[in-house]
C-alpha positions in Angstrom: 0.0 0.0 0.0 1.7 3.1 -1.0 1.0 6.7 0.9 2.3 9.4 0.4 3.6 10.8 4.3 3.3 14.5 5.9 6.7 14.7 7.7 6.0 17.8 9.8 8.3 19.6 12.2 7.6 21.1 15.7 5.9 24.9 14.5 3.6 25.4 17.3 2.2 22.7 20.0 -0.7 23.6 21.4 -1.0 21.9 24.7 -4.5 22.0 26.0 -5.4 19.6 29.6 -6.6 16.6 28.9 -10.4 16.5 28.7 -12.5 13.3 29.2 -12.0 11.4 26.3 -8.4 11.1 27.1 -8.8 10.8 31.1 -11.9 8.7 30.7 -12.3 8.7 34.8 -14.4 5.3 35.7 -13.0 4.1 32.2 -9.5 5.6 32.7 -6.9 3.3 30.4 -4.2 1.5 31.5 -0.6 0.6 31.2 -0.6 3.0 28.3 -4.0 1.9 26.8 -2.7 -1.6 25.8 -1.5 -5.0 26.4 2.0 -5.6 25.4 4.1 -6.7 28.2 6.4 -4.5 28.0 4.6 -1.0 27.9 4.0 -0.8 24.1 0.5 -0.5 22.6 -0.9 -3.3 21.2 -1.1 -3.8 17.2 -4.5 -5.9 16.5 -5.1 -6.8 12.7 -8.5 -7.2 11.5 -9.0 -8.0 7.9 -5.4 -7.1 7.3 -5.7 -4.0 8.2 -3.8 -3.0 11.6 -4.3 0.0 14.3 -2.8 0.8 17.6 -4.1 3.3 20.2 -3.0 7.0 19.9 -0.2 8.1 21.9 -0.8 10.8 24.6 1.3 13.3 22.5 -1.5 12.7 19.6 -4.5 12.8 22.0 -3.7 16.3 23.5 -3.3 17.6 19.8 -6.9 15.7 19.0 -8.2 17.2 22.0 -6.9 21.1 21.4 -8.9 23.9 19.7 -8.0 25.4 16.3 -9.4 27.6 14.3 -9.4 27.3 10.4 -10.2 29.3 7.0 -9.7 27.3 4.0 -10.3 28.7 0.4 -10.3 26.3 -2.4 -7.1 24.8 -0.3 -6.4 21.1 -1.8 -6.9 18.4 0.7 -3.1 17.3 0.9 -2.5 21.1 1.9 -4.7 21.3 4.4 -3.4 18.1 6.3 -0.2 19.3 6.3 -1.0 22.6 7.9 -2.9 20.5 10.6 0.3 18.3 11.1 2.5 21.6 11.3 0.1 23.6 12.8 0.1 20.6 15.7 3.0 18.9 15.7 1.7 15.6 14.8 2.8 13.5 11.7 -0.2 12.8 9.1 -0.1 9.9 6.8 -2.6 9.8 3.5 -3.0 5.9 2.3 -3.6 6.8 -1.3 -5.1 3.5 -1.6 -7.3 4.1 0.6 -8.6 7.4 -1.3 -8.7 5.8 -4.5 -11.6 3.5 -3.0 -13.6 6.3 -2.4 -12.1 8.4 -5.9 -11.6 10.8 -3.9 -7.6 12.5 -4.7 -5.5 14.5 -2.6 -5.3 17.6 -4.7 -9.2 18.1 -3.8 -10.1 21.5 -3.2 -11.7 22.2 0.3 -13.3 25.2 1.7 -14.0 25.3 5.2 -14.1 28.1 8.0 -14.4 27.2 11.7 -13.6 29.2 15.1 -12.1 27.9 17.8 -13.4 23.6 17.9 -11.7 20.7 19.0 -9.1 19.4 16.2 -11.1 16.0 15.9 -14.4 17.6 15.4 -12.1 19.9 12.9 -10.9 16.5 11.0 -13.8 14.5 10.8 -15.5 17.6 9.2 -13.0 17.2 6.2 -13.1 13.6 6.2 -17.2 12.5 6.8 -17.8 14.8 3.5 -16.1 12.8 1.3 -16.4 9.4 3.0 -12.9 9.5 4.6 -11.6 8.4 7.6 -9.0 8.4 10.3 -7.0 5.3 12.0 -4.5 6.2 14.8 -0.9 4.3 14.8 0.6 5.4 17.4 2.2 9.2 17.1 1.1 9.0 13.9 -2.7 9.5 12.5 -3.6 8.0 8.8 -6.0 9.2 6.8 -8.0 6.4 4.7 -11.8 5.3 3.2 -14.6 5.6 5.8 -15.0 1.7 5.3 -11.1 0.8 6.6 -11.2 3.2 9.4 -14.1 1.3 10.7 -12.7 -1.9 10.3 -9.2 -1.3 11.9 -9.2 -2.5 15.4 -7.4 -2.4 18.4 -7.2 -3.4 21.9 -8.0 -1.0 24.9 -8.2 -1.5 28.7 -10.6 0.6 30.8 -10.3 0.5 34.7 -13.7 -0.2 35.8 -13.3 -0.8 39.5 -15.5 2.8 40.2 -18.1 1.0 38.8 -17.9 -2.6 39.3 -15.7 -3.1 42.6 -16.4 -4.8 45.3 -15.6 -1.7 47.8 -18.2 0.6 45.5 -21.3 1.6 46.4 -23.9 -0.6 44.7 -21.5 -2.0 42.3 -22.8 -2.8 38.5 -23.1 -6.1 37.7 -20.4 -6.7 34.6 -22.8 -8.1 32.2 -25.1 -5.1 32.7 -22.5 -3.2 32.3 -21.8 -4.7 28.6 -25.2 -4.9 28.5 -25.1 -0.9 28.6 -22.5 -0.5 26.3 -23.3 -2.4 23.5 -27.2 -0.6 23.6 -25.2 2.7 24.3 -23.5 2.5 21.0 -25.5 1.3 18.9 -23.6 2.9 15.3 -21.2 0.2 16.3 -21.1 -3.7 15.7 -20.6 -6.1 18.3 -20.0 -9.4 18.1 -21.9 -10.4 20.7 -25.0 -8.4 19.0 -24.8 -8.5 15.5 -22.6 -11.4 14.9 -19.5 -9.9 13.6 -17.9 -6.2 14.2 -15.9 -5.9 18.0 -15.9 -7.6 21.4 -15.6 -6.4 24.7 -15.5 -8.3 27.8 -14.9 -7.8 31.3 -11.8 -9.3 33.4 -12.1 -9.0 37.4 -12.0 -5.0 37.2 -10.8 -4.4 33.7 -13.1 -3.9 31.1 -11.3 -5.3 27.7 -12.4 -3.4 24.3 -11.2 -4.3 21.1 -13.0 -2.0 18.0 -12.1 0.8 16.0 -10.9 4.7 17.2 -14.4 6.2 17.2 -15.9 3.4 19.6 -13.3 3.5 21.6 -13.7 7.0 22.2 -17.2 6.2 22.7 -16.9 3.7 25.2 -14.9 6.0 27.5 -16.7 8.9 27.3 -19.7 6.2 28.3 -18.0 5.0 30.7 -17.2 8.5 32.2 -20.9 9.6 32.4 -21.9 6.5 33.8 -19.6 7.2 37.1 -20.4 11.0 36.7 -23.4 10.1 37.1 -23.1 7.5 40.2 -21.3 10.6 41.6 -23.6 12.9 41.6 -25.8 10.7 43.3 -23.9 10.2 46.2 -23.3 12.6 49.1 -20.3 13.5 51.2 -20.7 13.5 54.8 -18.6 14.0 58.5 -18.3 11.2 60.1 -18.5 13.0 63.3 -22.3 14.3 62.6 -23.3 10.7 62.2 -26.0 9.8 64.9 -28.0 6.6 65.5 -31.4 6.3 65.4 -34.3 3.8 64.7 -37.1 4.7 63.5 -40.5 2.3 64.5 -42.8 1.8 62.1 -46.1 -0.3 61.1 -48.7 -0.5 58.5 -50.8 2.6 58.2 -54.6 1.8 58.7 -56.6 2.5 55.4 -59.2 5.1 56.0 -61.1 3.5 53.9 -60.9 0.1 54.4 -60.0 0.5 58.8 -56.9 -1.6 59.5 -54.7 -3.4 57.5 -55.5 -7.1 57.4 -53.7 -9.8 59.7 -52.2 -11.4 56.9 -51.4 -7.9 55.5 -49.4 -7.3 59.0 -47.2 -10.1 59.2 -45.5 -8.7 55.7 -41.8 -7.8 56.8 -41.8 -3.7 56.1 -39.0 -3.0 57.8 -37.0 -4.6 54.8 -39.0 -3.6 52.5 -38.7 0.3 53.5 -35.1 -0.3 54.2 -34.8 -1.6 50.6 -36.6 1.3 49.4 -34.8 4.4 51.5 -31.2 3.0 50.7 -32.1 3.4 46.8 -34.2 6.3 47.2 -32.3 8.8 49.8 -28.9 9.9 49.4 -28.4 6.7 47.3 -24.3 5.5 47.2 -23.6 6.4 51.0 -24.6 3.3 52.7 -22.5 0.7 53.9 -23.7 -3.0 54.5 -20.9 -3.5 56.7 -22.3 -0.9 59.3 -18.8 0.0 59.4 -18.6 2.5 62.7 -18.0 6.5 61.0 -20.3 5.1 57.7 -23.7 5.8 57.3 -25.5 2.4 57.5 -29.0 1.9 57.3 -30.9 -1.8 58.2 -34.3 -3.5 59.8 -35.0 -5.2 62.8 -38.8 -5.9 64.3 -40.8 -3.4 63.7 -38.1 -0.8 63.4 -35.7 1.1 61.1 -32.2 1.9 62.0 -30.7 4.5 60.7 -26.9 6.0 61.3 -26.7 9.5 59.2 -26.7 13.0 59.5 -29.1 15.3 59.9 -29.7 16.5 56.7 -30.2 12.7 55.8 -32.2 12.2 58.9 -35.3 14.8 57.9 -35.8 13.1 54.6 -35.9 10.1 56.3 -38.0 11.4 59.4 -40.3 12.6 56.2 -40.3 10.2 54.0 -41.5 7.3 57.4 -44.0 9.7 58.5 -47.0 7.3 56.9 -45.6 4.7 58.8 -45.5 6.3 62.0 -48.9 7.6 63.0 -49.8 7.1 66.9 -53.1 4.6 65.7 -51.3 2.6 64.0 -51.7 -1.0 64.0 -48.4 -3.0 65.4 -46.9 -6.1 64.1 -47.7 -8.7 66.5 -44.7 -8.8 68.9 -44.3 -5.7 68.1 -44.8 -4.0 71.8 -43.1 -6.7 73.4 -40.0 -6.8 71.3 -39.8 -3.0 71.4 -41.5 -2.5 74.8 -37.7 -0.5 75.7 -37.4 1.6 73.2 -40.4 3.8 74.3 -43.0 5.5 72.1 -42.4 7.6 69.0 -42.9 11.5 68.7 -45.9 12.4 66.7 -44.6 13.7 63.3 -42.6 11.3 62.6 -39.6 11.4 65.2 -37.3 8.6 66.0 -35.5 6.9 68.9 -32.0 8.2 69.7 -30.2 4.8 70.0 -26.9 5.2 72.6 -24.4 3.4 72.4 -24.7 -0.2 73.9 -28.3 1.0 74.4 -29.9 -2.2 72.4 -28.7 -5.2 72.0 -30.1 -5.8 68.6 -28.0 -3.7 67.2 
């Protein structure tokens, strides 16, 4: 395959931070993005055609901001002013171009302010059905069609999402689950019978697929723990405070009170199951853990160990369930004869320590 190669020198680098599809948070890649033993990206040929992640001195150029004003400017001009411009070497794969008969001396005219140099590229390229594989340091242009078929392999540090010290860790196979439905421009083998894979490896998730998925699948993967994120809450230890909460089913005025069968459910559980999904979702620990805000059930009762702030909605949120006529579980005064009576409006029981033994 003959191409016909920018060599550019060093004219001005334009060294932006790295935004998120570089630092891809939840999906953050390791050991260099690849597999190779020794530190070097992984080359993975599909179809003879061959690909390796971009180096971190091509992603910051990718991930800069340019501004450009093209007149009639052939095409092999204007990638070379890129590669200057960025200090990044551009290689054309002429055969590549003559799939599409498309030729480098094609005159472009395009005038953009201040946009991210991909967004730039694939501008030129989508028109005319081009486009881009990365090697390395070194980006190629070639057909639409080859771009899409030239692999590689990536690794994406999931444990955020899927480890076993997280807050309601994802299931893996959800998690592919979400991915493959997330992107659905792209094949997967495990959907469509042919295109990439991906799989997941303890806490690694393993991608193999083209440039643009890639990109894709960390800027997914970066929403996804953005998103857990914002769910969860911080909180000072030291405001923590204990306290359960009693509850029972509310009578129906309708109806009068719930029916004995009706009684014996186990809400506790059930409102336990609903609160720790529901309020401040992410902070609780299973393991009670003392300085953690834990939440659980025992007979007839809700204990909760939070702050205030986390306290009121709860205080709110139990207020149905803690109405002064309400019927009691059977057991229920007995069991929970020591913990007194519950303030009307939904108060709790300030739990001290060593106070109960059930807890």
């Amino acid at each position: 395959m003959s191409r016909f190669v920018l060599s550019v020198a060093a004219i001005v680098l334009i060294a932006f931070p790295l935004n998120a599809s570089a630092q891809f948070g939840s999906g953050s890649m390791l050991g260099g993005g690849g597999l190779g033993g020794d530190g070097s990206p992984p080359v993975t040929s599909v179809g003879g055609r061959a690909a390796s992640p971009p180096s971190e001195k091509l992603k910051v150029a990718l991930e800069s901001n340019i501004s450009l004003d093209f007149v009639d400017t052939t095409f092999e001009d204007c990638m070379a002013y890129l590669g200057e411009t960025l200090s990044i070497s551009i290689s054309i794969d002429e055969t590549g171009l003559e799939e599409t008969g498309f030729a480098r001396d094609t005159p472009i005219t395009l005038a953009i302010e201040n946009v991210p140099v991909e967004q730039a590229i694939h501008m030129l390229l989508e028109r005319n059905e081009l486009g881009m594989v990365c090697h390395g340091d070194v980006l190629e242009i070639t057909s639409a069609e080859e771009a899409e078929e030239s692999f590689f392999i990536q690794m994406y540090d999931i444990s955020p999402l899927v480890g076993a010290g997280t807050a309601g860790p994802i299931d893996p196979e959800d998690l592919t689950d979400l991915l493959i439905e997330g992107i659905p421009e792209s094949l997967w083998i495990q959907y469509d019978g042919n295109g990439g894979n991906l799989r997941v490896v303890g806490e690694v998730l393993v991608v193999t697929h083209n440039f643009e998925t890639q990109k894709a699948v960390g800027e997914f993967l970066e929403q996804l723990q953005m998103l857990r994120k914002s769910q969860q809450r911080s909180f000072d230890p030291e405001a923590l405070t204990l306290t359960a909460y009693k509850v029972s089913q509310p009578i129906d005025p309708n109806f009068g009170p719930v029916p004995e069968g009706a009684a014996k459910k186990d809400l506790p559980t059930e409102l336990v199951s609903i609160i720790s999904t529901s309020i401040s979702p992410g902070i609780w620990s299973e393991e009670k853990v003392q300085g953690e805000p834990a939440i659980w059930a025992v007979p007839g009762a809700v204990v909760v160990r939070a702050d205030g702030a986390v306290h009121a909605e709860i205080r709110k949120f139990l207020k149905p369930f803690q109405q002064e006529l309400l019927p009691m579980y059977h057991g229920f005064g007995g069991g929970f004869g020591g913990l007194g009576t519950v303030p009307a409006g939904g108060g709790g029981l300030n739990v001290q320590p060593g106070g109960q033994g059930f807890f």
